[in-house]
Structures are given as structure tokens and as C-alpha cells.
N, C-alpha and C positions, 0 to 999 in steps of 0.2 A: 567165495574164493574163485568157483568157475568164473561169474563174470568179470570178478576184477584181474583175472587173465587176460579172459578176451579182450576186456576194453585195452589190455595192454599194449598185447597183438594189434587190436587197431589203430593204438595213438602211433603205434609205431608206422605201422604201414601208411597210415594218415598225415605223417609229420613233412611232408614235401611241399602240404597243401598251407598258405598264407593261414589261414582261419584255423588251422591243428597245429600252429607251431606254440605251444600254450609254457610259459614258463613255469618251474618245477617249483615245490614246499619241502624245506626241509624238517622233518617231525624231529622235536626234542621230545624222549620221555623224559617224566616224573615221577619217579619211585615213590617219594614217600607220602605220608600218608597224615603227617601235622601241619596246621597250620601257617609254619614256619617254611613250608616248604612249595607254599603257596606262591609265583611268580606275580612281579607286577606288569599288566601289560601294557604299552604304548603302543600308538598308529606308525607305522603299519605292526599290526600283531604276530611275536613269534609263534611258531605252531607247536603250541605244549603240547604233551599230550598225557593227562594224568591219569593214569595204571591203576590208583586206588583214590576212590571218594574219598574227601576232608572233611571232616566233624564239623561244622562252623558253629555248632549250637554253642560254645565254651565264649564267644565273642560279644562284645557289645554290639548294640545294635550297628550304630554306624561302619564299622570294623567289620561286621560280618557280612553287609552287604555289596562293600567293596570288596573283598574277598570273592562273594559268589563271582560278581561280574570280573573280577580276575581269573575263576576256574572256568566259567561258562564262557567267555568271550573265545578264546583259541579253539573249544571244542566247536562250536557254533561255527566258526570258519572254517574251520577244515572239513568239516560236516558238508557248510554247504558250496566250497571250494571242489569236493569228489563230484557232489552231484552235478555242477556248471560243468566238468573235464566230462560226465556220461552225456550230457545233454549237447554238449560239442560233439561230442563223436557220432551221435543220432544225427544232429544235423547236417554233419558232413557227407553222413550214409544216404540221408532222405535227398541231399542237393545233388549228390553224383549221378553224372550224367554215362556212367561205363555200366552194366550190368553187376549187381551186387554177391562178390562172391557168395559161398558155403556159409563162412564164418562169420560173413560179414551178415548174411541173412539169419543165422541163428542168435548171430548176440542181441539183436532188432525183437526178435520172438520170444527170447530168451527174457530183453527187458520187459514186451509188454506181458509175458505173464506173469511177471513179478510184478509188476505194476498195476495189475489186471484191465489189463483195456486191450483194443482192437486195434486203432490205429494210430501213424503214425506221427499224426495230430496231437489227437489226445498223451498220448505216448509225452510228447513237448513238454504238452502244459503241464502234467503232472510232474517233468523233473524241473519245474520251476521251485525259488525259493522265493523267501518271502523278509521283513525287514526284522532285522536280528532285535531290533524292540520288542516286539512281539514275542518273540523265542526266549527270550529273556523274563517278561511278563510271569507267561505260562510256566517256566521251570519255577519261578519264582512261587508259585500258586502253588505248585504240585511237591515241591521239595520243601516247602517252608524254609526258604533262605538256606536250602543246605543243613535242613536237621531233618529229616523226612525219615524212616527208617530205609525205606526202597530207597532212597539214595545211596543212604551211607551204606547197607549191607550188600544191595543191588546195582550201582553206581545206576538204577534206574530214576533219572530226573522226573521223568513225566510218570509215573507210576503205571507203564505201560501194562497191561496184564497179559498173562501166557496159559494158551489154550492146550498147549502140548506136552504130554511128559516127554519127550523124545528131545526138549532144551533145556537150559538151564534156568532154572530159577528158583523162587521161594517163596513161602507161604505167606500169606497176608494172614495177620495175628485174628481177623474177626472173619468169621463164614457169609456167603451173603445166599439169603434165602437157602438158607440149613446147609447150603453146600462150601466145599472149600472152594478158596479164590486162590488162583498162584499170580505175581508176575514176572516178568521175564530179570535174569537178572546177566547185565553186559560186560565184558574184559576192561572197558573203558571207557570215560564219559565221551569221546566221538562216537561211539556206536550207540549211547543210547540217544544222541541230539538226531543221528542218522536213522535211527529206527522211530524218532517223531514225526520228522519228514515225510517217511514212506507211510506211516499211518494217514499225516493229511493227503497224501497222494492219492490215497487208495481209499479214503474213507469215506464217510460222508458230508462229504466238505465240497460241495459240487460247487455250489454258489461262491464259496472265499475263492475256490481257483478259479472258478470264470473272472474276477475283480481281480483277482491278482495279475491277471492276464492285461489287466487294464490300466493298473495305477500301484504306485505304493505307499497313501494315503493308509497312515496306519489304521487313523480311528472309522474309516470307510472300512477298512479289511476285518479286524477284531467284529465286528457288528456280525459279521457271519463267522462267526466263531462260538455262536451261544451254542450249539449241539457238540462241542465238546467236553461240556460238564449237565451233571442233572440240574447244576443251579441258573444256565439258561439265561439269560438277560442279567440275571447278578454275576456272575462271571464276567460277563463283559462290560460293565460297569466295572470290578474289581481290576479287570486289564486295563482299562483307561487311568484309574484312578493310581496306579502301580506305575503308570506311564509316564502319566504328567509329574506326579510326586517326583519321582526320582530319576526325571529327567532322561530317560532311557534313549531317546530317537538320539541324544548325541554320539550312540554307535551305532545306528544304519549307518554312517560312512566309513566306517572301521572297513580295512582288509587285510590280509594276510599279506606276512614278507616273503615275499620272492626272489628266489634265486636266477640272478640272470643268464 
């Protein structure tokens, strides 16, 4: 909440400049919670935003995975729609040539220790994104098409796990090494595509963001993706073979509608 003030404060203070005049998203929720209520999306994509996970497990196959990429496509963009609006607002801070106020110097501090890095380099490449096939892929892997239980109970797509009792979440039905496992569980699936993000930002994913910095050559990028599962080189064989199947790169060119 604090920085999506400050960044607000600065788009505002920032909006005189060519490169901060950034046209706005307007968010639709979607309350319910059946399949029926599931929206169909077209290019450019309205910005659902669904409040409660959909069951898809009840679906035929083909039905249910048009569906996923119906719920996951809007969150995916506005996901990585906020984080292009903070990575503006850094480059605007990094290019100004006037000394950088209070606020403007805190919210820069602010992001790299959320970020955890040092400068304002690194700072960049981490609020880079990366091609929504990909993101599509991996929820695919980790949700089972939308029947996962961390989905449906957690609206948590990537089964992100949570270190803290001080957030919300719940318990993973099996212990691992005798101890309990929790993961985090999110208000909506934009927070949890956006809490994916900030994991590869921050993780270890050195190599995918150095290449991501270079190209976005899916099946180049996915190849440094094996350390996000134990299964390592078959994960990434399962993300290509998810890719090609089902034709995915045809939404890397998807965006969100915008309000002029």
C-alpha cells in the first residue's frame, strides 16, 4: 500500500514529462465464482479482475483450458501492466537531471529493498517482464489447469509458499521433512501473477533475467527456468512441450485496453 502511494504521488508529479504521460486501465471485478462467470477475452484485453478462483476441474478438457487462458490472461496483464507504470517511474527518477527530492529518493530505496538489490541498474532489470507464454506455461504446471487446491482455496496459481504467520495463508495437506508447509494465500489472481514476478525478480533466476534483458526468444528464456522446480531439465521440456501444444506465443502480443 505505501508504495503504490508513492508511486502515485510520483506519476502524478511526473505526468508533465513525454515518457510519464502513461494512459490509464480500467479494472472490472468479477465476483463470482462459476464457470459461467468466467469472461471471454479478446485483443486488446479488458482488465477482469477475478476476486474469487473458478473450479475448472468440472470441464472437459478442451473447455477447461480455454477458460484458464480466459481467467489468467487479464490477470497476467495487469500484473505486468503495474510493474512497466513502477519501472517508468524509476526511469524517469534515474534520467532526471534536477536533484532527486525526499520522496522521490525513498520510493527508489524503498523499491530496491523490496526488490532486494543495490542499484539502480539492477533495480531496472528486475521490474522487467517477460513473454506471457511463459506465465501461462508455468501456471499451467503449477495449478493443473485451474484444479490445483492452492488455487482454488488460495487463488495461489504458482503454489508460491509462505514463510510467515504474520500473512495469510494455508496449509499444504502433506508435511515436508516432518515439518508443516504453509502457502501464501492472495485477495485475487492479479496478486498472485504479481507475487510470481517479484519471486523471479528476487530469486534465483540470475541467468533468465540477464537473457531476458536481451531477447524474448521463449524457448532461449524457459531453458533458464530449470531451478524453478526439483524436476529441473523436465520442467523445461514440460514448458516447451505446453507451448508448442497449445500454441501459447499467440498471446505474447496480447495488451490491455486502454483508456484514452
Amino acid at each position: 500500500m505505501k508504495n503504490t502511494l508513492l508511486l502515485t504521488l510520483l506519476m502524478i508529479a511526473l505526468s508533465s514529462s513525454s515518457t510519464a504521460q502513461q494512459n490509464s486501465i480500467k479494472l472490472i471485478e468479477v465476483s463470482g465464482n462459476t464457470t459461467s462467470d468466467i469472461r471471454q477475452v479478446s485483443e486488446p484485453v479488458e482488465a477482469y479482475v477475478y476476486q474469487a478462483a473458478i473450479d475448472l476441474s468440472t470441464l472437459e478438457v478442451q473447455k477447461k483450458k480455454q477458460a484458464f487462458i480466459n481467467l489468467m490472461l487479464p490477470s497476467i496483464l495487469i500484473a505486468k501492466y503495474e510493474i512497466e507504470q513502477k519501472r517508468n517511474a524509476v526511469l524517469e527518477l534515474v534520467n532526471k537531471i534536477e536533484e532527486l527530492s525526499d520522496v522521490e529518493e525513498k520510493y527508489l530505496n524503498d523499491l530496491k529493498k523490496s526488490y532486494k538489490c543495490s542499484t539502480n541498474t539492477e533495480l531496472l532489470s528486475r521490474l522487467r517482464t517477460h513473454p506471457t507464454s511463459i506465465v501461462i506455461a508455468q501456471a499451467v504446471i503449477e495449478s493443473g489447469w485451474g484444479t490445483s487446491r492452492f488455487y482454488r482455496e488460495a487463488n495461489n496459481v504458482f503454489g508460491v509458499w509462505s514463510y510467515s504467520k504474520n500473512e495469510a495463508r494455508i496449509k499444504a495437506s502433506e508435511d515436508r521433512d516432518g515439518k508443516s508447509v504453509y502457502v501464501k494465500k492472495y485477495d485475487a489472481l492479479p496478486k498472485s501473477i504479481a507475487s510470481y514476478f517479484k519471486t523471479i525478480a528476487r530469486g534465483p533466476y540470475s541467468e533468465f533475467r540477464k537473457e531476458r534483458e536481451k531477447m524474448n526468444d521463449v524457448f532461449v528464456l524457459i531453458s533458464h527456468l530449470k531451478v524453478y522446480s526439483e524436476l529441473r531439465e523436465e520442467y523445461v521440456k514440460r514448458l516447451e512441450q505446453l507451448i508448442r501444444y497449445n500454441k501459447l506465443q499467440q498471446y505474447d502480443g496480447y495488451v490491455l485496453k486502454l483508456n484514452n
